[in-house]
N, C-alpha and C positions, 0 to 999 in steps of 0.2 A: 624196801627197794634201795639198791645203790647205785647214783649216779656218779659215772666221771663229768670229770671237767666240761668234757667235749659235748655230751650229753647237754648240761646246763648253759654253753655256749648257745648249741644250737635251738632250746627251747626258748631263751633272752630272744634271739634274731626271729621266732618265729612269733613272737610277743609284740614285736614291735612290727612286725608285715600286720599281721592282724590291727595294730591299731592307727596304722598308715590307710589298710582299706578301709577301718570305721569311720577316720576323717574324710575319704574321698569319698563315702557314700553319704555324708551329711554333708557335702558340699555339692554335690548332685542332688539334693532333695532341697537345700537353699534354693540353688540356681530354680530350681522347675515352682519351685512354689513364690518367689522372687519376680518369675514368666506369668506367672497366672496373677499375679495381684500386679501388676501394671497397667495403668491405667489405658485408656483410651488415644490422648493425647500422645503419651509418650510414644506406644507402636506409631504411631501417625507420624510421630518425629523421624524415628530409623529409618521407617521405609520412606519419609522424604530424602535422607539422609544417600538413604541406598539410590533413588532417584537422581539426583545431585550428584555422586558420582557415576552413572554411566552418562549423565549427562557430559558432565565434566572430561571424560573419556572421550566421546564423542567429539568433543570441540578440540580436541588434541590432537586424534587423526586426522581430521579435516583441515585445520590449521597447515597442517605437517606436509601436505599436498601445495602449498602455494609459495611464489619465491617472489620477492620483494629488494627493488635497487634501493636506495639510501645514497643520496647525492650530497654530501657536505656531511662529516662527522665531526659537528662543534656540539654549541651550548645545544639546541634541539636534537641536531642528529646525532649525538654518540647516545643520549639518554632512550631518543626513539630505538632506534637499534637493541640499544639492552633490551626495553620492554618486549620487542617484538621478539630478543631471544627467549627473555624467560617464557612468551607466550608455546614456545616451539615452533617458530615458524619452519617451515621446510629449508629454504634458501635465503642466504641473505649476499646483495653487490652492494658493496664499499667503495664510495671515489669521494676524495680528497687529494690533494695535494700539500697541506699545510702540515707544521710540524707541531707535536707536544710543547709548549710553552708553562715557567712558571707562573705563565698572566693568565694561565688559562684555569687557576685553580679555583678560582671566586666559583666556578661551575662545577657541574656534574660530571660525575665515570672517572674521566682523568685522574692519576694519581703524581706527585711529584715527582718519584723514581722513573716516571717514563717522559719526563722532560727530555729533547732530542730527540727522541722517536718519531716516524713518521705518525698522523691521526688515525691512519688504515689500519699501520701495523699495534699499534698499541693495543687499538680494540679489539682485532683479530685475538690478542692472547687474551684478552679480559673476558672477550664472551664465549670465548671455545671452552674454555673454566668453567664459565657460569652457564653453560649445556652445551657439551661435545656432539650432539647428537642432529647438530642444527648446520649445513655445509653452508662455509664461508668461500667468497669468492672477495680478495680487494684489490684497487688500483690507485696506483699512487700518481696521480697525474694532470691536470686541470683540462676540465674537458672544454674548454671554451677555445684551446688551436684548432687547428684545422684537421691535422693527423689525431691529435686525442678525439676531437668529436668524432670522427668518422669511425674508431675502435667504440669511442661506446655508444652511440648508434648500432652496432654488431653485436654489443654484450646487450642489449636491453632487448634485441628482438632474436636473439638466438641464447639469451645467458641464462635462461629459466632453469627449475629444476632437472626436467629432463632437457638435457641439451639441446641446441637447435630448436627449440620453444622459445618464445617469448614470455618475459616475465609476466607474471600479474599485475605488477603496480609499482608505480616509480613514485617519491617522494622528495620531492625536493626543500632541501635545510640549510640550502645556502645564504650568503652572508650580503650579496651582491646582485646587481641587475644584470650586469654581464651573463653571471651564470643562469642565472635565472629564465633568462634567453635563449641561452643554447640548449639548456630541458626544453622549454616549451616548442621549441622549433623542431627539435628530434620528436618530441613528442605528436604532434601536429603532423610530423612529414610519415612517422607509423602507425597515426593513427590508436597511438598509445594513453591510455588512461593515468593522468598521473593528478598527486597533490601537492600543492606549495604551501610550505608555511614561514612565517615569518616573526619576528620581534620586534618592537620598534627602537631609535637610538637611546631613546631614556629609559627601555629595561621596564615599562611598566604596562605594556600593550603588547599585543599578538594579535596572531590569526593563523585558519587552517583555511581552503581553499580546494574540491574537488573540481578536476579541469577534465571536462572529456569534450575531446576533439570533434569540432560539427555540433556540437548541442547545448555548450556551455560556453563564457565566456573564456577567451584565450587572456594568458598574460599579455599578449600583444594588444587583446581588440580594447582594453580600459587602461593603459600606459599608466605608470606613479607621474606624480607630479615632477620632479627629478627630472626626467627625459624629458615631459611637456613643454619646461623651461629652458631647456636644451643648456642645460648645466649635468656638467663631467664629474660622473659620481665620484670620483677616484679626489678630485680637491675637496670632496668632504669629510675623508679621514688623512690625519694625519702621521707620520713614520714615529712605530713605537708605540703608539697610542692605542691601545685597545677601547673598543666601543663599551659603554656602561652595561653591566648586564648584572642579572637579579640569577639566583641558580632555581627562585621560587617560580618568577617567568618562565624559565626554559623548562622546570617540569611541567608546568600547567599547560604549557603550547603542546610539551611532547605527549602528556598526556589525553592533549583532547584530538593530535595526530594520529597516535596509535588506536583508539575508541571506534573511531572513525576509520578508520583500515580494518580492525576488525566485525566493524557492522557492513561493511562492504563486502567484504572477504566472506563472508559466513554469512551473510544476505538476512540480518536480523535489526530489528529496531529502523530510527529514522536517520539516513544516513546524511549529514550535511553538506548542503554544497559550501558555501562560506558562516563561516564561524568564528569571529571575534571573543577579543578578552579585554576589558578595560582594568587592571586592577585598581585605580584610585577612586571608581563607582562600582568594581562589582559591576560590570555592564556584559552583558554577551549578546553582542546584535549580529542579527543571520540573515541571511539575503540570497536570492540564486540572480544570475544575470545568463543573460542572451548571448547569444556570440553575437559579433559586428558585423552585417552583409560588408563594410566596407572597412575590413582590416586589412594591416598591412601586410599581415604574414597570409602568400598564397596559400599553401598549405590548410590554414586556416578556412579559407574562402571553397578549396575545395572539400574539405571536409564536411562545411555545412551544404553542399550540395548532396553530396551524398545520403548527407543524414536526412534531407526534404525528400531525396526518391524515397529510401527505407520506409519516411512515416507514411510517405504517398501508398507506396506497395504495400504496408499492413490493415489488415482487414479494420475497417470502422465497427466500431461497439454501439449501438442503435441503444440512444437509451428512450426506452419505455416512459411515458408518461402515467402515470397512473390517476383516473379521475377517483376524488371522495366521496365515498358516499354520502347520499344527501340525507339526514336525519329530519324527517318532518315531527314536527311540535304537536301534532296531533298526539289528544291520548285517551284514553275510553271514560276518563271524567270529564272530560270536555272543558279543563283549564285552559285555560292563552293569557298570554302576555299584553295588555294593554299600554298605552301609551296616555299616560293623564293630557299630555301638554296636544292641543289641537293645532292644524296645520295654522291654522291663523294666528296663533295665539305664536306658532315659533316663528313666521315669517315674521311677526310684530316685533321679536326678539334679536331679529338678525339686521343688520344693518343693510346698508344700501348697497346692492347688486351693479357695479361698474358696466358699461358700455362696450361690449367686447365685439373683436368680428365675428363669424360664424364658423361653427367648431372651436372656439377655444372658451372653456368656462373655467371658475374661479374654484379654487381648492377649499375656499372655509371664506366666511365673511364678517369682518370686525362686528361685535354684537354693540347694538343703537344702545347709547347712553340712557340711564333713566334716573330719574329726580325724583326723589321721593322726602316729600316734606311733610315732618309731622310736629305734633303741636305740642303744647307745654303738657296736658289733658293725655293726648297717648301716650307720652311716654312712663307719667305716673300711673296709668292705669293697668299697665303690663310690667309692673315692678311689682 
């Protein structure tokens, strides 16, 4: 036989398909025999695995449906905000009025090159980067005038995802009692659910704080000490001087702000009404409080009327008492439980019975001292 060239080309190419299919069918008989010797565990693993992500899907869609204001983007609130974007939240309103500072870098999010920027707009390009897919709404402007609060009062009960909605949930991260004020009183006046949280001036304390209107306590109805003394918060800081702050505090606050939004939000776990952080004990002390019948802020006052009709108008839950049954000691050997010590022998035991009026008797009675003398003779004889 004679071959050309072309010939032996084509029988090389057709040498090497043949032993491209031979590797690809001993690598389909690994994989399948790979499948069958795995253990028990490990399947168990995947399909948690597999689990896990549609759960994880699920909490993204549902996420993505809710819009969330963010009042003060400092140390708590720029960091709250990121979290909430990486979570995907649906919407997020931004109100600030301060500007990017290089004092501001001891903390979080902020980066030096955005020194001069307003705190809104900074964050607005940090986190539309860090998920475009999350709509941004900000305001640059202190809401505690008169014209600013009256605009956001209008953004928080009409600023939601779909328009003209009301938001879900307002957080407040401000730095001040002032503001702090003008939330809880917009909040209060719409009957809005919102949280406060806080740091304290030495950077080493926090708290989160769920406030819903009529049924919990208002920032008004338990005042800081600050006000109580009717000392003017504004001569506690002074020009230039930024307040002490820890960047480990403002994560730990923001993080136990957003946890809490999201057990709210997604209606899972125990969601807290207040939630402290001591960091020099490791302390975390939680509490819920009442609202005040007599607080100051109306709103306030009628809110918790409302909330009395609601519980009045909801149907009462009848709880069932259940009696136990009574297990009798009887049993076809005809054992029982005796008692060695005789009624005489325990009153002889029990001390003296006090002179009461009629109906009131004594819970237990100091047992009568006894003397017991024994001789040189008993004692050696029980040795």
């Amino acid at each position: 036989f004679v071959f050309t060239m072309a010939t032996v080309e084509e029988l090389k190419l057709r040498v090497r398909e043949l032993e491209n299919e031979l590797i690809k069918c001993k690598q389909k008989q690994y994989h399948v025999t790979f499948m069958l010797l795995m253990s028990k565990c490990e399947l168990v693993y995947f399909l948690t695995l597999i689990c896990m992500n549609f759960v994880l899907q699920m909490f993204v869609q549902k996420i993505r449906t809710f819009t969330v204001a963010v009042v003060g983007v400092g140390g708590v609130g720029s960091v709250t905000a990121e979290m909430l974007t990486r979570c995907g939240i649906g919407k997020l309103l931004l109100f600030d009025y301060d500007k990017v500072e290089l004092a501001n870098m001891n903390r979080l999010f902020f980066q030096p090159h955005q020194a001069g920027l307003s705190k809104v707009e900074a964050a607005e390009h940090t986190l539309r980067n860090i998920n475009p897919d999350v709509s941004f709404e900000t305001h640059n402007y202190n809401i505690t005038t008169m014209e600013n609060f009256t605009h956001f009062m209008d953004r928080i009960s009409h600023g939601g995802l779909e328009e003209g909605k009301p938001v879900d949930l307002v957080l407040s991260c401000v730095d001040n009692f002032e503001a702090r004020m003008a939330i809880n009183t917009a909040c209060n006046e719409l009957g809005q659910i919102w949280m406060e949280s806080g740091v304290s001036e030495n950077a080493v304390s926090g708290h989160i704080q769920l406030i819903i209107p009529g049924e919990t306590a208002c920032f008004a109805c338990a005042p800081p000490l600050v006000v109580a003394a009717n000392i003017d918060e504004k001569t506690l800081k002074r020009e230039g001087v930024c307040a002490a702050s820890l960047p480990t505090t403002m994560g730990v606050v923001a993080g136990l702000l957003v946890q809490n939004v999201l057990k709210y939000l997604l209606k899972f776990g125990t969601v807290s009404y207040y939630l402290g952080y001591n960091a020099m004990q490791d302390f975390f002390p939680t509490m819920a409080m009442k609202a005040n019948p007599q607080c100051n802020d109306r709103y306030c006052r009628r809110q918790q009327e409302e909330y009395k009709k609601q519980e009045a108008e909801r149907p009462k839950v009848k709880v069932v008492e259940v009696e136990e049954e009574v297990v009798h000691e009887d049993n076809e050997w005809g054992i029982e439980l005796v008692s060695e010590v005789t009624d005489a022998e325990l009153q002889a035991a029990s001390g003296s019975v006090p002179d009461l009026p009629e109906g009131i008797t004594v819970a237990y009675t100091i047992p009568a001292k006894v003397s017991v003398v024994y001789s040189v003779k008993d004692i050696y004889s029980n040795v």
